[in-house]
C-alpha positions in Angstrom: 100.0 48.4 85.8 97.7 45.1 85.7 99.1 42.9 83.0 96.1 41.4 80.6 96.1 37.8 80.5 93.7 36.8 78.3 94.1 33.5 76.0 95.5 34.7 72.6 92.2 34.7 69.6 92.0 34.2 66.4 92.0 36.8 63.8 90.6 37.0 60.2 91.0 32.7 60.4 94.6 33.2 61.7 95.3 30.7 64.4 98.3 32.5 65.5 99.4 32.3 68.9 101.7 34.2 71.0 103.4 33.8 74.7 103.1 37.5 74.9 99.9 38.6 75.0 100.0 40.8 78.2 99.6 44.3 78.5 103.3 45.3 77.4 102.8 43.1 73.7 99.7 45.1 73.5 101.5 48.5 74.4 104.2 47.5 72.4 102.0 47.0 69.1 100.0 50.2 69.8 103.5 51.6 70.2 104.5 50.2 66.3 101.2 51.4 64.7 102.0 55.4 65.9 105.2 55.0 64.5 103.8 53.8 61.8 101.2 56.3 61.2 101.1 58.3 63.9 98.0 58.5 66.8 94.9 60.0 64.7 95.5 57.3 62.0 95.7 54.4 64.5 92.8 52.9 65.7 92.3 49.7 68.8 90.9 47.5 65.5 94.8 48.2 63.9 96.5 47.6 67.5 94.9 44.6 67.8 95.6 43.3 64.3 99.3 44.1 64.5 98.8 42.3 68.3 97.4 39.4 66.4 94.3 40.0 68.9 90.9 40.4 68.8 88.9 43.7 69.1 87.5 42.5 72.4 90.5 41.6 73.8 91.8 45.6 73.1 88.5 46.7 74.1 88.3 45.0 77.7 91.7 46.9 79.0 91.1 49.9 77.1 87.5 51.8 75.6 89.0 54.1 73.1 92.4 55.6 71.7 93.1 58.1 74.0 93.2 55.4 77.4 95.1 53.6 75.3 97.5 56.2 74.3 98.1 57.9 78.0 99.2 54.1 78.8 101.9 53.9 76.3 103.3 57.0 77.4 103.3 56.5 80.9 104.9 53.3 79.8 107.8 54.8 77.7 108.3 58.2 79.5 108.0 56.3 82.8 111.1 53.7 81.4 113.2 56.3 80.2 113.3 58.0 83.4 114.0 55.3 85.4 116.8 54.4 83.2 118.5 58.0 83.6 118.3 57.9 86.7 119.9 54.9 87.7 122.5 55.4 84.8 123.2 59.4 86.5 126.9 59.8 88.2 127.9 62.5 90.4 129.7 63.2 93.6 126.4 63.6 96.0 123.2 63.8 95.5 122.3 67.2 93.7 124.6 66.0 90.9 123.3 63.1 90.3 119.5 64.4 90.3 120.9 67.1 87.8 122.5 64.2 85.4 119.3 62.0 85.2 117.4 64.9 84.5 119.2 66.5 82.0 120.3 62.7 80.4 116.2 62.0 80.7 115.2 65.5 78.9 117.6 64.9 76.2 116.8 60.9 75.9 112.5 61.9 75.9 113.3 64.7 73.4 114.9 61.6 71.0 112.4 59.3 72.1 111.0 58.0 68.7 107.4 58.0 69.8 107.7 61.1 70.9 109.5 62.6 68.2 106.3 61.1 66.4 103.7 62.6 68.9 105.2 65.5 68.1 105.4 65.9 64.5 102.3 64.7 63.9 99.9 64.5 66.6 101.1 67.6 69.3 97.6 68.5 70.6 97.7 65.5 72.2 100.5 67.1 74.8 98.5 69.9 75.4 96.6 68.9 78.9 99.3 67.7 80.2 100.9 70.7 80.1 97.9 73.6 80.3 95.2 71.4 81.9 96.2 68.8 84.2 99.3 66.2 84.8 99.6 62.9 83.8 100.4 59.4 85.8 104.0 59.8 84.4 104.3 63.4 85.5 102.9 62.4 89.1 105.6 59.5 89.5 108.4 61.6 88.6 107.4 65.1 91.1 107.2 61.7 93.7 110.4 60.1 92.5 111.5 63.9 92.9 110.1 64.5 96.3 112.5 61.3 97.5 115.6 62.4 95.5 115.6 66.0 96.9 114.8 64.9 100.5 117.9 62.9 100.3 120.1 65.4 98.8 118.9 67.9 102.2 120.0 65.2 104.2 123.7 65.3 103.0 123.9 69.1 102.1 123.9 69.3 99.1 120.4 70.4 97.7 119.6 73.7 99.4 116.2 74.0 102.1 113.0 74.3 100.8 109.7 72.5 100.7 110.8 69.6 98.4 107.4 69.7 97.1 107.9 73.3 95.8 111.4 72.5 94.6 109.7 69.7 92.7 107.2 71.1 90.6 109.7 74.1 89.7 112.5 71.8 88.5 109.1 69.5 86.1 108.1 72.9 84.8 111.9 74.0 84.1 111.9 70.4 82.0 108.8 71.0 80.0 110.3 73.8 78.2 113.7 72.4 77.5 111.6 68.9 76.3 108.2 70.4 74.5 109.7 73.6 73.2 113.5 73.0 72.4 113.3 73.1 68.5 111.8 76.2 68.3 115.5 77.4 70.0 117.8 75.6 68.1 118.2 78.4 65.0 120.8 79.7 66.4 122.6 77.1 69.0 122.0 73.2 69.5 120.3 71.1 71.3 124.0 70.2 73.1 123.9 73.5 73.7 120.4 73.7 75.7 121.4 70.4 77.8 124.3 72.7 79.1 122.7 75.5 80.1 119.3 72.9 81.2 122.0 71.2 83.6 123.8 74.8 84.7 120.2 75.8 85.7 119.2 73.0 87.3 122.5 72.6 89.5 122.2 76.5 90.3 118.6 76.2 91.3 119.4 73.1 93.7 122.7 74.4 95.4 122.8 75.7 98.8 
């Protein structure tokens, strides 16, 4: 993303100034406020007072809630992905796709935003998974499209068009993300990241 640099304002007489007034500080207040309150309370005016910014500011990178919002989650989803995967282990290839996909599931499932978006706010989930995909959602089927290629290069993901392999594996992870509380009555959610990691290494094996 294009970090904002604007020169830090004044608010309500406050001449408080800050060395992080970028896009992450801004992302990372908007991120506070929703734990705070969750989204449909928050509003740009009480990002950029917990920013320490002025409406403008807010209002020049983003023109309502909702831009605002699909930032912070490609932000945070995007992060916790990137850090399963690099933290993944495994002898080849397939296993260490199937470890920073399950480790990512479980770790976005925990996330505390969210957890938030979730218990409070959980129509704002529903285009991304009825309607259309998210930036997020595209970098992963690409960081996906990579991963797999490499694994068909040393034998251990089986043939297919990686594309198709791809997209089945993202939808696989919706369900055991989005819907894995309405299936722990019964078993737990330790349970579900077994099975999640025996279906995904199954699915990829030649």
């Amino acid at each position: 993303m294009t970090s904002i640099r604007h020169t830090p304002e004044p608010v309500n007489g406050s001449s408080r100034t800050s060395s992080r007034t970028d896009e992450d500080a801004l992302l990372d207040a908007a991120r506070d406020c929703v734990l705070a309150v969750g989204l449909r309370r928050t509003t740009l005016t009480d990002v950029a007072r917990r920013a320490g910014v002025s409406r403008m500011t807010m209002y020049r990178r983003w023109p309502d809630m909702a831009t605002l919002v699909a930032d912070l989650m490609t932000r945070e989803w995007g992060e916790l992905a990137q850090q399963a995967q690099a933290a993944a282990t495994g002898r080849h290839t397939r296993e260490r796709l199937v470890d920073g996909l399950t480790t990512g599931a479980r770790r976005l499932r925990e996330h505390p935003v969210f957890r938030r978006i979730v218990e409070l706010d959980p129509e704002v989930l529903l285009p991304y998974l009825v309607d259309r995909r998210g930036t997020s959602q595209d970098r992963m089927l690409d960081g996906l499209l990579v991963t797999i290629g490499e694994g068909q290069a040393d034998g251990s993901v089986r043939s297919g068009a990686p594309g198709l392999l791809a997209r089945s594996l993202l939808l696989a992870l919706h369900g055991f993300v989005i819907s894995a509380g309405t299936m722990t009555d019964q078993v737990t959610s330790a349970d579900l990241d077994s099975e999640l990691r025996l279906l995904l290494d199954r699915y990829l094996a030649p």
